[in-house]
N, CA, C and O of each residue as an XYZ file, in Angstrom:
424
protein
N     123.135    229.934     28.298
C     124.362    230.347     28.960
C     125.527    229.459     28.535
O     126.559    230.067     28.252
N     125.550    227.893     28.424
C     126.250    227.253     28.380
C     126.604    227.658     26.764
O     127.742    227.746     26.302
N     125.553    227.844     26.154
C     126.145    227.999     24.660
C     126.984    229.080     24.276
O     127.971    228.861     23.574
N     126.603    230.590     24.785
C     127.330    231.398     24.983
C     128.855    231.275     25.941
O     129.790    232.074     26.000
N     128.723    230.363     26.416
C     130.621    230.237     26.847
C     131.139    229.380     26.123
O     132.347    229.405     25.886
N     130.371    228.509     25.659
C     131.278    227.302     23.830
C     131.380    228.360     23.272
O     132.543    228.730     23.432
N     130.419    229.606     22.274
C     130.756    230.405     21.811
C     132.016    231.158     21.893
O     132.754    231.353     20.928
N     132.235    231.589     23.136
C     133.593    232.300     23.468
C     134.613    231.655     23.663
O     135.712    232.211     23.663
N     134.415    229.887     23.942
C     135.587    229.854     24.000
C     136.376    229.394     22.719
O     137.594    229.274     22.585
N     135.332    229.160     21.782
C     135.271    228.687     20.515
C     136.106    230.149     19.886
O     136.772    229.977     18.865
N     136.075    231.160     20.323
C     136.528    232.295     19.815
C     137.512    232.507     19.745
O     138.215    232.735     18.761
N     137.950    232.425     21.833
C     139.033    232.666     22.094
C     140.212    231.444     21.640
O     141.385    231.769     21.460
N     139.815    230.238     21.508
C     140.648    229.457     20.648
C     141.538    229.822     19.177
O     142.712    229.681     18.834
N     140.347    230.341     18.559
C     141.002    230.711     17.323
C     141.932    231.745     17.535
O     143.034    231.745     16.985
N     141.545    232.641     18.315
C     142.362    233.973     18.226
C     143.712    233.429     19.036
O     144.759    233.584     18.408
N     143.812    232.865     20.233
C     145.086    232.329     20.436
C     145.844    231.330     19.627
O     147.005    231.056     19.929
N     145.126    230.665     18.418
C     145.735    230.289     17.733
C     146.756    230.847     16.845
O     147.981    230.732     16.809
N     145.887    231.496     16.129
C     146.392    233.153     15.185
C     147.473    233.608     15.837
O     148.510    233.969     15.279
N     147.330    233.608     16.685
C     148.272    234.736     17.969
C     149.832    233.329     18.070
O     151.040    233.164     17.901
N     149.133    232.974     18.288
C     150.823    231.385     18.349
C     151.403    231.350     17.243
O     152.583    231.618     17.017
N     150.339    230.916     16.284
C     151.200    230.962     14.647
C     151.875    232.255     14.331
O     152.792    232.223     13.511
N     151.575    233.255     14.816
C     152.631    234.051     14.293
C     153.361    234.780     14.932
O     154.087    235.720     14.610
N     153.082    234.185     16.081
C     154.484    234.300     17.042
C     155.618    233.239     16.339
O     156.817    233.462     16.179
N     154.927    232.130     16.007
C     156.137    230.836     15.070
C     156.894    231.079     14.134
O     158.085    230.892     13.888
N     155.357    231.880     13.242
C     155.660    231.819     11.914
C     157.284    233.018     11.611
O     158.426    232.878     11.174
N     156.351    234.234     12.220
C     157.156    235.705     12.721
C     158.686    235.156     12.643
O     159.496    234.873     11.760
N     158.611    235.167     14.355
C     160.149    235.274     14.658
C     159.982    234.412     16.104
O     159.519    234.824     17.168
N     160.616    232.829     15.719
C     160.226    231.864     16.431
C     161.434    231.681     17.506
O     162.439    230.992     17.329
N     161.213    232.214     18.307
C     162.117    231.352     19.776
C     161.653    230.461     20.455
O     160.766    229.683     20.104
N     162.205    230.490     21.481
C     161.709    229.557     23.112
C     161.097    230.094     23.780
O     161.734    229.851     24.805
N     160.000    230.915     24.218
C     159.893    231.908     24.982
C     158.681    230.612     25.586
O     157.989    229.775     25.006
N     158.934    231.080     27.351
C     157.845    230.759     27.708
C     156.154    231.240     27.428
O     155.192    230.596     27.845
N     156.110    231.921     27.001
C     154.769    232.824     26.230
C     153.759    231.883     25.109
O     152.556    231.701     24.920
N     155.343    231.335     24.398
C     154.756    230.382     23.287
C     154.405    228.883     24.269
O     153.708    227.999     23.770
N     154.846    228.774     25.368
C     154.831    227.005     25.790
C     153.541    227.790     26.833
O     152.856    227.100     27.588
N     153.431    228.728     26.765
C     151.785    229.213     27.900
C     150.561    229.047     26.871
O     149.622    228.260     26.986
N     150.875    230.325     25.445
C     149.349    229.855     24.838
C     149.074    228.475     24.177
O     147.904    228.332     23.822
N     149.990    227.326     23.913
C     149.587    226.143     23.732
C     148.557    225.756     24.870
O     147.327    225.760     24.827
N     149.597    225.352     26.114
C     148.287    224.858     27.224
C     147.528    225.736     27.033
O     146.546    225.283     26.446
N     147.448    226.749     27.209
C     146.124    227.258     27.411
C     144.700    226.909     26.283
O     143.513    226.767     26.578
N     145.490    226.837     24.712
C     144.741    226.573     24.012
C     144.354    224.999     24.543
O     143.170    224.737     24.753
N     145.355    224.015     24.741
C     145.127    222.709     25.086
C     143.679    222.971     26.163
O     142.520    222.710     25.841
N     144.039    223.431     27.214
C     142.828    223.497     28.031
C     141.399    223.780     27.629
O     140.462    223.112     28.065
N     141.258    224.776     26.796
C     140.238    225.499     26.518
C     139.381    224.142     25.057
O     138.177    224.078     24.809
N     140.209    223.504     24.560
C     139.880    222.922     23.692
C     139.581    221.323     24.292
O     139.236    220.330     23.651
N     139.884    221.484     25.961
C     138.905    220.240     26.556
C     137.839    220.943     27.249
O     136.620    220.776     27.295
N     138.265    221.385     27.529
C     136.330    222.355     27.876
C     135.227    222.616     27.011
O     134.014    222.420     27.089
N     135.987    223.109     26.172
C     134.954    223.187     24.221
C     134.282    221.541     24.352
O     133.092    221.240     24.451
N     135.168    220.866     24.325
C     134.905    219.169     24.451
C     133.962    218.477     25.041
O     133.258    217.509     24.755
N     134.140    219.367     26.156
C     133.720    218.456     27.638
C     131.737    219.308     27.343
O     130.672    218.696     27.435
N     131.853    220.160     27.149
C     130.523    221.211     27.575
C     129.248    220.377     26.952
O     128.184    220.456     27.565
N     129.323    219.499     25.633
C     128.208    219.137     25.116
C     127.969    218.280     26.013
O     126.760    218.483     26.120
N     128.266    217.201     26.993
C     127.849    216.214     27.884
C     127.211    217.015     28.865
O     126.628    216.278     29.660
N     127.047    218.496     29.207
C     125.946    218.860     30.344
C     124.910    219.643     29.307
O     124.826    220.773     29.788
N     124.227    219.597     28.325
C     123.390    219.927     27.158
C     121.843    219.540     27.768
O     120.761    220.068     27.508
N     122.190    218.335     28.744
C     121.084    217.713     29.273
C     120.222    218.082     30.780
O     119.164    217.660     31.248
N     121.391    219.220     31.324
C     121.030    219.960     32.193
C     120.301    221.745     31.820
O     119.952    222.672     32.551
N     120.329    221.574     30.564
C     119.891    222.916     30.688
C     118.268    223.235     30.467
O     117.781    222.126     30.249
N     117.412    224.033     30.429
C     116.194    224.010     30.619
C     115.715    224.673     29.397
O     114.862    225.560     29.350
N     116.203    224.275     28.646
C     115.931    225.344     27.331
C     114.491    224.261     26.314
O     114.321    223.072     26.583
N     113.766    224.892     25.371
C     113.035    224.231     24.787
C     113.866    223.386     23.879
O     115.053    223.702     23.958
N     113.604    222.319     22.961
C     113.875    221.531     22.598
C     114.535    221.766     21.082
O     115.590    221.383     20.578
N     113.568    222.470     20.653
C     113.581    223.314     19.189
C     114.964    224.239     19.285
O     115.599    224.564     18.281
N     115.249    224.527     20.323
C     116.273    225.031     20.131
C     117.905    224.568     20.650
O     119.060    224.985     20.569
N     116.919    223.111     21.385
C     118.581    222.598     21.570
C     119.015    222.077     20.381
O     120.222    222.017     20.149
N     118.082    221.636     19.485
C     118.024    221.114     17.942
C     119.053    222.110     17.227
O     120.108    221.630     16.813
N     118.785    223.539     17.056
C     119.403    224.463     16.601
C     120.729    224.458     17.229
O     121.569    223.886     16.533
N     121.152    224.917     18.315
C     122.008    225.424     19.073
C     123.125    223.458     19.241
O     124.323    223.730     19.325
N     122.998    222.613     19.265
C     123.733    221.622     19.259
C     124.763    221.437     18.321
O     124.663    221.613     17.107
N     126.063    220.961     19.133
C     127.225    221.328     18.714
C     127.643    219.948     18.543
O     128.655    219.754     17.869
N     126.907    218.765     19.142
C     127.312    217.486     19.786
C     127.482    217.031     17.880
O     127.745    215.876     17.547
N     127.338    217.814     17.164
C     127.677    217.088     15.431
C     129.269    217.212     14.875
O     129.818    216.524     14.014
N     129.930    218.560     15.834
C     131.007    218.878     15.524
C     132.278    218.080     16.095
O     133.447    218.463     16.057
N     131.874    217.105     16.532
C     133.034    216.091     17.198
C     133.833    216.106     18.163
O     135.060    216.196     18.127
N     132.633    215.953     19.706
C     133.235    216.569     20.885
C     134.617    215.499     20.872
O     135.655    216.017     21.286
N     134.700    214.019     20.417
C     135.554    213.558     21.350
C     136.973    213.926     19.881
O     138.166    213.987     20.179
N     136.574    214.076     18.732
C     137.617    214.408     17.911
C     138.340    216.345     18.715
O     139.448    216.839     18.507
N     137.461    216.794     19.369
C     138.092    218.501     19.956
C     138.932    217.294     21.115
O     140.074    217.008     20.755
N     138.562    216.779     22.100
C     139.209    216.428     22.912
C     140.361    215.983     22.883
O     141.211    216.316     23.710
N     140.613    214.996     21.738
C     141.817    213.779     21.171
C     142.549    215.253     20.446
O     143.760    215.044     20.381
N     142.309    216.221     20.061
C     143.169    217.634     19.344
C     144.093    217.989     20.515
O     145.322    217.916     20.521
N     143.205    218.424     21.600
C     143.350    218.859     22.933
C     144.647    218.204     23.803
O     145.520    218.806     24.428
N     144.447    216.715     23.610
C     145.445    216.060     24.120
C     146.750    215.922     22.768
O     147.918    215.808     23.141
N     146.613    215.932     22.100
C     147.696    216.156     20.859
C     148.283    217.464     21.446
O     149.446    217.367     21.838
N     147.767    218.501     21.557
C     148.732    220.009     21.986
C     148.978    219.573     22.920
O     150.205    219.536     22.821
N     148.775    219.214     23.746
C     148.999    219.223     25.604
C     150.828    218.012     25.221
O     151.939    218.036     25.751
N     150.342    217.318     24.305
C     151.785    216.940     24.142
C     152.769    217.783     23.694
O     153.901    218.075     24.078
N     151.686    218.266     22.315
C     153.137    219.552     21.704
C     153.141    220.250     23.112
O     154.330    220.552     23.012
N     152.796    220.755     24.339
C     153.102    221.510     24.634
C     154.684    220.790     25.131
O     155.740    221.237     24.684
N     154.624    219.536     26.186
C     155.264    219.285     26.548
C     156.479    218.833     25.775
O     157.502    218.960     26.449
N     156.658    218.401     24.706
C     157.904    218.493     23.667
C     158.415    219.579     24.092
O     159.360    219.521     24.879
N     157.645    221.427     23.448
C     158.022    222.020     23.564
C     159.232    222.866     24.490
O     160.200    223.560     24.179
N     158.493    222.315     26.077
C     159.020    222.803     27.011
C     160.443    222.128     26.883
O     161.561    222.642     26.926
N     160.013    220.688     26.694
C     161.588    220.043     26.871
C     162.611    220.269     25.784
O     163.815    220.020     25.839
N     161.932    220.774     24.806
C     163.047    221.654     23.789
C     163.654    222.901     24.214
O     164.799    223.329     24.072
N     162.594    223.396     24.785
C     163.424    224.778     24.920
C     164.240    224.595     26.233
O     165.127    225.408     26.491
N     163.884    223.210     27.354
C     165.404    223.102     28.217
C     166.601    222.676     28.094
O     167.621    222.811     28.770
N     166.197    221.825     26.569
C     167.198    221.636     25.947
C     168.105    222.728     24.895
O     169.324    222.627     24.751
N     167.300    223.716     24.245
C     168.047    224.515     24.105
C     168.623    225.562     24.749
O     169.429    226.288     24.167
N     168.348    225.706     25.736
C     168.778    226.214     27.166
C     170.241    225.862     27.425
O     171.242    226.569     27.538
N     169.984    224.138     27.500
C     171.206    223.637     28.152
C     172.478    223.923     26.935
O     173.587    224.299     27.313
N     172.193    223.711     25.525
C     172.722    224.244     24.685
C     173.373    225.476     24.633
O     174.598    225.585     24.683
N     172.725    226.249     24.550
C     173.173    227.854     25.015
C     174.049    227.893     25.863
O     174.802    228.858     25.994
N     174.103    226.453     26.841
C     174.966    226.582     28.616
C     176.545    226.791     27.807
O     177.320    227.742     27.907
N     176.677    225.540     26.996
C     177.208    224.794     26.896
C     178.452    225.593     25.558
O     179.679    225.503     25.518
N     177.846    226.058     24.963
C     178.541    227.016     24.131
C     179.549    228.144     24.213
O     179.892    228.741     23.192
């Protein structure tokens, strides 16, 4: 079970990634939309993080936690990513109140 929700969220990461970059790449504003799927990716990419430390609760045979272990892919390097966006997010926001106030001001 636990592997099947790293799976998805491992999914849904990428695809909100995809989905941000070309909202950027596209036709880049301020929109709160773009300062939502960051956190959200931020979040999801400490959960991805966090999930290999309960690996030890699950009841599965051994042979296949061997297989199915993710703990090689660098939970605390996903985490330290995680907190890197969670900053871009917050730049972000304070850019776009700053270009806000800009816009006032014009």
């Amino acid at each position: 079970m636990l592997f099947l929700l790293q799976l998805i969220f491992l999914c849904t990461i990428i695809i909100l990634t995809i989905k941000l970059l070309g909202n950027i790449y596209g036709h880049f504003n301020y929109s709160e939309g773009n300062h939502t799927l960051i956190v959200v990716i931020a979040m999801l990419l400490f959960m991805y993080g966090v999930m290999p430390n309960f690996y030890h609760l699950l009841n599965v045979e051994v042979k296949y936690k061997e297989v199915l272990n993710s703990l090689d892919m660098g939970s605390l390097l996903i985490i330290v990513i995680g907190f890197v966006i969670l900053a871009l997010a917050t730049i972000y926001e304070k850019s776009q109140k700053i270009k806000e106030e800009n816009d006032l001001t014009i």
